[in-house]
Steps between C-alpha positions, in 0.01 A plus 500: 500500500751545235486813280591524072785628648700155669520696829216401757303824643639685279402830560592865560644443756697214461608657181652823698646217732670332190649834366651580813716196491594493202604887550673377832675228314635789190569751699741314772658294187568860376647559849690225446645562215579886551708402809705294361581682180618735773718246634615437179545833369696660815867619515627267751296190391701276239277282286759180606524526873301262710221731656552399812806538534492853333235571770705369803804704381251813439408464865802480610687814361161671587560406869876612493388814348197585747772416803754721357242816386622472122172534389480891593562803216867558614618131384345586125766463204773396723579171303797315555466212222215595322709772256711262365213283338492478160777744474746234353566370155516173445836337534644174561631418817841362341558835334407675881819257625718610220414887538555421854867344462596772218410759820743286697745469210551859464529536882804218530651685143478843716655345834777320305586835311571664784724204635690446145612742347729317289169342357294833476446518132399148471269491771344836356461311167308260644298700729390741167393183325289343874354918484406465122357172550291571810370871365409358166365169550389511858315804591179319541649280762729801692142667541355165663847455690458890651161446607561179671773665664266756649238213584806316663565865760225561613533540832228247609534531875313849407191568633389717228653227220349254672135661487543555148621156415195409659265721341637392178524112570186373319573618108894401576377194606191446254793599225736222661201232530431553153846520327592213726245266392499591100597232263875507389 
């Protein structure tokens, strides 16, 4: 028997039935889509990293941290990496070579003042102009050149560096991932 409704024995009952699933059916969608908007929305999650591999490396550093105890209070805000994100201005990479070689410049000027001194005040005059050039037209790049010399001595055979570095690894490398894989 077929009710003015289209449903066969419809009734109370199969009515409550009915609204349950269709509850059932909202309510895990909402799940759904409340789980992966966190996903999406965490610190560590980039929206262009395969998820599975995001997962896999998640697992991992979560593993090397558990073995190591780096999880515990006494390894909080001892990063390694982490501080220098987003602390640099944007610069190209041929100006970082050229602040790089002025440091050097000035360094062979120095060394072949002190061997020359028949030489000294042209060497000097050069050296003034390398100093001028590299204060005034290179300070972004001397910053990005000091902190990749402290990135470069860190002493990384150091257990407490290396728990840090650790701790730290998944925004460095989220950072990396992204800048990495961004459209020239």
């Amino acid at each position: 028997m077929i009710k003015p409704s289209g449903f066969p024995y419809c009734n109370e009952r199969n009515k409550a039935i009915r609204m349950n699933s269709w509850f059932s059916l909202v309510l895990m969608c909402s799940f759904v889509i409340i789980e992966s908007l966190n996903g999406a929305a965490g610190n560590v999650i980039p929206h262009n990293v395969p998820h599975n591999h995001l997962q896999n490396l998640e697992k991992a550093v979560h593993t090397v941290q558990e073995y190591y105890d780096l999880t515990n209070k006494e390894w909080m805000g001892h990063g390694v990496f982490a501080p220098y994100l987003g602390k640099t201005e944007t610069c190209t990479c041929e100006k970082l070579v050229l602040a790089a070689m002025l440091n050097s410049y000035v360094e062979i000027l120095s060394d072949m003042m002190k061997k020359s001194k028949d030489i000294e005040a042209s060497l000097k005059g050069i050296q003034a102009n390398v100093t001028h050039l590299r204060e005034s037209k290179y300070s972004k790049e001397q910053h990005v050149l000091t902190q990749l010399q402290e990135i470069k001595h860190k002493n990384v055979n150091d257990m407490t560096i290396q728990g840090g570095a650790v701790n730290d690894f998944l925004p460095v490398y989220e950072m990396a991932y992204r800048l990495g894989h961004k459209k020239q």
